[in-house]
C-alpha positions in Angstrom: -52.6 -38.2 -72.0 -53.8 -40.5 -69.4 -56.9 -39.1 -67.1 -54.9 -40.9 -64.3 -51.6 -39.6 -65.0 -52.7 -36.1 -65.1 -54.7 -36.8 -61.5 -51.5 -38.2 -60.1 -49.1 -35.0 -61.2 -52.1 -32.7 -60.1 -52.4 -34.6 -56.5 -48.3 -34.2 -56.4 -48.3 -30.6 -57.1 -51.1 -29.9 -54.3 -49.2 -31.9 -51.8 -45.6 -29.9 -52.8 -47.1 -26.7 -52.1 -48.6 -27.8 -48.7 -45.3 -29.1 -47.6 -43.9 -25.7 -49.0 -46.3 -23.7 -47.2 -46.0 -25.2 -44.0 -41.8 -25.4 -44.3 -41.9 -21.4 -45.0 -44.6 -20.9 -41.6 -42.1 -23.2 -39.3 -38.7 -21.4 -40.7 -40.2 -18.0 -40.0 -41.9 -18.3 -36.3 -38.6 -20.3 -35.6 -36.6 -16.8 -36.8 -39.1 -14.5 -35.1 -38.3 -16.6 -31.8 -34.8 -16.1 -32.0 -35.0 -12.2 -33.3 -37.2 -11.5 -30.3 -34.3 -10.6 -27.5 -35.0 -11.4 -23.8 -35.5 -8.3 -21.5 -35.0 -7.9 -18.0 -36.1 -4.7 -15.9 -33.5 -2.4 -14.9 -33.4 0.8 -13.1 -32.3 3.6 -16.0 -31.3 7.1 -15.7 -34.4 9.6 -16.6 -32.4 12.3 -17.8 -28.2 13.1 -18.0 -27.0 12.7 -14.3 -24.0 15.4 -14.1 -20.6 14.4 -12.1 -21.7 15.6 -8.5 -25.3 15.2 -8.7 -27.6 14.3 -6.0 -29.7 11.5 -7.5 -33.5 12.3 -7.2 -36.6 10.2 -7.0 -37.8 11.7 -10.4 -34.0 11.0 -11.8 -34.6 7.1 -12.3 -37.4 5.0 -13.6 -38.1 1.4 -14.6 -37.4 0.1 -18.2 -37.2 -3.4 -20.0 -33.4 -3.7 -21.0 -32.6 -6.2 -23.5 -30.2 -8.7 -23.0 -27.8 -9.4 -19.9 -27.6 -6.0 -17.2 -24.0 -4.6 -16.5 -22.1 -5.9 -13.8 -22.7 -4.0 -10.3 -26.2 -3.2 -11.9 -28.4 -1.8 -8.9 -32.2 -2.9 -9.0 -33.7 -1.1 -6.2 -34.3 2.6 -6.3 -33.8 3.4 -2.6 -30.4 2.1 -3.2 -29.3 5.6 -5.3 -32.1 7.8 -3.6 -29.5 10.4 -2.4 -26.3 9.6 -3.7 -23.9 10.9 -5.3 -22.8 10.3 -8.5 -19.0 9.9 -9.4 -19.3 9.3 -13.1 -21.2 10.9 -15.5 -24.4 8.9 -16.4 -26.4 9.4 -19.2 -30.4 9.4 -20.2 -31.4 5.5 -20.7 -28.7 4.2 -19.1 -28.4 1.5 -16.3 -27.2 2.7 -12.5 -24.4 0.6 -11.8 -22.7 0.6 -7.8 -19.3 1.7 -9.6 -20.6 5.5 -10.7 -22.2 5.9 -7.1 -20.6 7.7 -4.1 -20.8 5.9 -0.8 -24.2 6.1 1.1 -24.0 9.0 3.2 -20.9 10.6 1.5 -23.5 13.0 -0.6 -22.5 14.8 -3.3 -19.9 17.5 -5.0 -16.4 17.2 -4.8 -15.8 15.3 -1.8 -17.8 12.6 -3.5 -15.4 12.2 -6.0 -12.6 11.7 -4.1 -11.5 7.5 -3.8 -10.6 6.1 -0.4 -7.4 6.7 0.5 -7.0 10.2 -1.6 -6.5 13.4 -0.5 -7.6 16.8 -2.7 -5.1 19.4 -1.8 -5.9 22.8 -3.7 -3.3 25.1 -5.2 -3.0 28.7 -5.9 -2.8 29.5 -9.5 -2.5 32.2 -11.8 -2.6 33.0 -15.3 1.1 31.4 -15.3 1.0 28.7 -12.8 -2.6 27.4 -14.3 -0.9 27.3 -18.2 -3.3 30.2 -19.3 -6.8 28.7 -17.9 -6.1 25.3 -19.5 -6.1 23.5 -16.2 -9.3 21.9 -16.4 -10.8 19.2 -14.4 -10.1 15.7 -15.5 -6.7 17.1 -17.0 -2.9 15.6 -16.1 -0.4 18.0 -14.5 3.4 17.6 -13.1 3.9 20.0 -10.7 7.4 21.9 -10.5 9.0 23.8 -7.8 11.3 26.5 -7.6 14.0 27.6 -5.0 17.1 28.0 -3.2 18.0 24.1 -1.6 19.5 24.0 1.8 23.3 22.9 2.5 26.7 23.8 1.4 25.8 23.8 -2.7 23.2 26.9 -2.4 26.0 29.3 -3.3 27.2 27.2 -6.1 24.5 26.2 -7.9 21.9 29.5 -7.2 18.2 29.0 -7.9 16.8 24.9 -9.0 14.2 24.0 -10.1 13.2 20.2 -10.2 9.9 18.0 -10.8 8.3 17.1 -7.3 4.9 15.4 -8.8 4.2 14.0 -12.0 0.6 12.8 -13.4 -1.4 14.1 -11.1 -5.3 14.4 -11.6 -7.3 17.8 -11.6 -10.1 17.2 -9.7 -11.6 21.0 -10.0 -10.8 24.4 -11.4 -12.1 26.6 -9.0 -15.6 26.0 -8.0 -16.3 24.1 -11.1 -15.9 19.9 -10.9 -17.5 19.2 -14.1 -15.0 18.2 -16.9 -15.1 20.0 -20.5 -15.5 18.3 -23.4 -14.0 20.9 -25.4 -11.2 21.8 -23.0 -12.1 25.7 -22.6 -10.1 27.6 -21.0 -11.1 28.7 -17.2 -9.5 31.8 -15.0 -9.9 30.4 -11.7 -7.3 31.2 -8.4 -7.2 27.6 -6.9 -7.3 24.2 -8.5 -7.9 21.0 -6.6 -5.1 18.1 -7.3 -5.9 14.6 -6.2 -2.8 13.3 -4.8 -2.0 10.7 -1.6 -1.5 11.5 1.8 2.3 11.8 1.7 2.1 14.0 -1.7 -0.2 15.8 0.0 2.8 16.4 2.9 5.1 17.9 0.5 2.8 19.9 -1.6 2.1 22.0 1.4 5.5 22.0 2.2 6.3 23.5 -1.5 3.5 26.0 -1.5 5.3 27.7 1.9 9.0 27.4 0.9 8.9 27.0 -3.2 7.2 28.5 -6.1 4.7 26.4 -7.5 4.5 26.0 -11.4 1.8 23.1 -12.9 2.8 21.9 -16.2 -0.4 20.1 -18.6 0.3 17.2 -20.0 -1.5 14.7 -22.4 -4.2 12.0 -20.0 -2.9 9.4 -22.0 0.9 10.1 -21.3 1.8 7.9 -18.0 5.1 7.3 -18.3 6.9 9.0 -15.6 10.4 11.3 -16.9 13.0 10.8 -14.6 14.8 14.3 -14.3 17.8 15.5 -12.0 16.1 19.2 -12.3 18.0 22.3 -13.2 20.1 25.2 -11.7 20.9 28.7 -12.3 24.4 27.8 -12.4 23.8 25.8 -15.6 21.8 28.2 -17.6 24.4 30.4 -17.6 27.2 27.7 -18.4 28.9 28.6 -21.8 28.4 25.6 -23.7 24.9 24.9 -22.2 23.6 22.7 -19.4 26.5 20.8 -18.0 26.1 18.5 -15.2 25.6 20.0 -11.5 28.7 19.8 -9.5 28.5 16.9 -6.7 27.7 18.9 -3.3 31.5 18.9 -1.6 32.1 16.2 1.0 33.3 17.0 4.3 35.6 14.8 6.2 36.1 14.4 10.1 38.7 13.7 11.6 37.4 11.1 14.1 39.9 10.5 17.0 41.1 6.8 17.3 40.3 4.7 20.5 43.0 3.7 22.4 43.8 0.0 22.3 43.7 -1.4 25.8 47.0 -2.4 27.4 48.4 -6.2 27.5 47.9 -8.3 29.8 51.2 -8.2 32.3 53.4 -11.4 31.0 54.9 -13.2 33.9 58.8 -13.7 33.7 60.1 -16.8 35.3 64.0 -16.9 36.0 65.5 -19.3 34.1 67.2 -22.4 35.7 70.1 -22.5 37.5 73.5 -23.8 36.4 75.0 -26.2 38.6 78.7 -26.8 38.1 81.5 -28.9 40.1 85.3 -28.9 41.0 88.0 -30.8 42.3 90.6 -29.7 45.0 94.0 -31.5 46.0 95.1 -31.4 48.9 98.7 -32.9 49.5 99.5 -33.4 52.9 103.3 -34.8 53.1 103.7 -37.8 51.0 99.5 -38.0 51.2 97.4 -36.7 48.9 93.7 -36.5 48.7 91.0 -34.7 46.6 87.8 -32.7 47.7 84.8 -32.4 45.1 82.8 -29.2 45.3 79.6 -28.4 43.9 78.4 -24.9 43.4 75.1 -22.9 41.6 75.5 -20.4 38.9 72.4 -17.9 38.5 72.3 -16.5 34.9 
């Protein structure tokens, strides 16, 4: 073989694997670059932040978080110094405004309450609070029993209708924090959160009804539409019928008198004029007289 032949293939092998080499260094710094995430510095929960909790100094610290922060992210740490927190936050995990109470609202339950709610608490037992299973963070209708006002009470007895439905438990007792497991808790007062108005008539209902809370499923919202049911239909012979319409009374209103009519104005009618003739013979003269006269009808 050719001396210069072989130095040619040699000087092309050397030159392939230098070219090789140099491809393999570029395609993996390029791949490091991109596997290499940008991070920003956020302000992180230390530890689990319970709902209620008073946020401390020694509850936050400073740590690289990789890629784009939440929305509402907050950066500074005397802007959660002292608040409290609405939403559960866990270890590692960004402060954000929307899990904060308001500045100066502090902590526990009134924390928790949105603007424009009320929390109204209800007396409960082992009936009324479904056997302990009223738990915060659970969905309740509330249902009310009693003898309605007016002319049907004697008819229909006893009713009992739905006055709320969906409403949020905000605590059982003195306890705000929600269960994961959905224990059971034998407490005397729940808190409901509920607007101003349902506010109104739940504390009209807890002086002149009986109170029953009914647990249904958080992801249940549609809303039943129910006419309610009396004692009159329990006892019906082929079950429930439909609840007599309350009676009507009808009054006998007087009818206004309908103002006279104007006086009508009678004119006499015209008179009649009518004539005559009269002969008057006088000898071998005669002569005639006409007469008018007027007849009044």
């Amino acid at each position: 073989m050719n001396q210069r032949f072989i130095s040619v293939l040699i000087f092309a092998f050397v030159v392939a694997g230098c070219a090789s080499l140099l491809l393999y260094r570029l395609t993996v710094s390029h791949s490091s670059a991109q596997a290499a995430p940008n991070t920003t510095k956020a302000l992180v929960a230390s530890r689990n932040l319970e709902l209620g909790a008073i946020i401390k100094d020694s509850d936050v610290k400073d740590a690289p978080w990789a890629g784009a922060l939440p929305t509402n992210a907050v950066l500074k740490r005397e802007d959660v110094i002292g608040r409290g927190v609405t939403t559960a936050i866990y270890d590692g995990e960004p402060i954000v405004e929307n899990r904060l109470a308001p500045k100066g609202a502090g902590g526990g339950l009134a924390a928790m309450i949105p603007s424009g709610m009320r929390a109204v608490a209800v007396r409960v037992n082992d009936v009324v609070g479904v056997a302990g299973f009223v738990v915060p963070g659970m969905r309740v209708d509330v249902l009310i029993s009693g003898s309605p006002p007016g002319p049907s009470q004697g008819i229909q007895g006893s009713l009992t209708r739905t006055l709320l439905q969906n409403i949020e438990v905000l605590s059982a007792g003195q306890d705000i924090k929600k269960d994961a497991e959905g224990k059971p808790l034998g407490v005397g007062v729940v808190n409901l959160l509920v607007t101003p108005e349902q506010a109104e008539m739940l504390s009209l209902a807890s002086n002149q009804t009986t109170i029953q809370l009914v647990l249904r499923n958080p992801l249940d919202t549609q809303v039943a539409k129910t006419p309610g049911t009396a004692v009159v239909e329990l006892f019906a012979a082929n079950g429930p019928k439909k609840r007599p319409e309350p009676q009507k009374v009808y009054v006998k209103v007087p009818a206004k008198p309908l103002p006279a009519p104007p006086p009508v104005e009678v004119k006499p009618a015209p008179p009649v004029r009518q004539s005559f003739v009269m002969e008057v013979i006088n000898g071998n003269r005669k002569s005639e007289t006409k007469f008018d006269t007027t007849e009044v009808k």
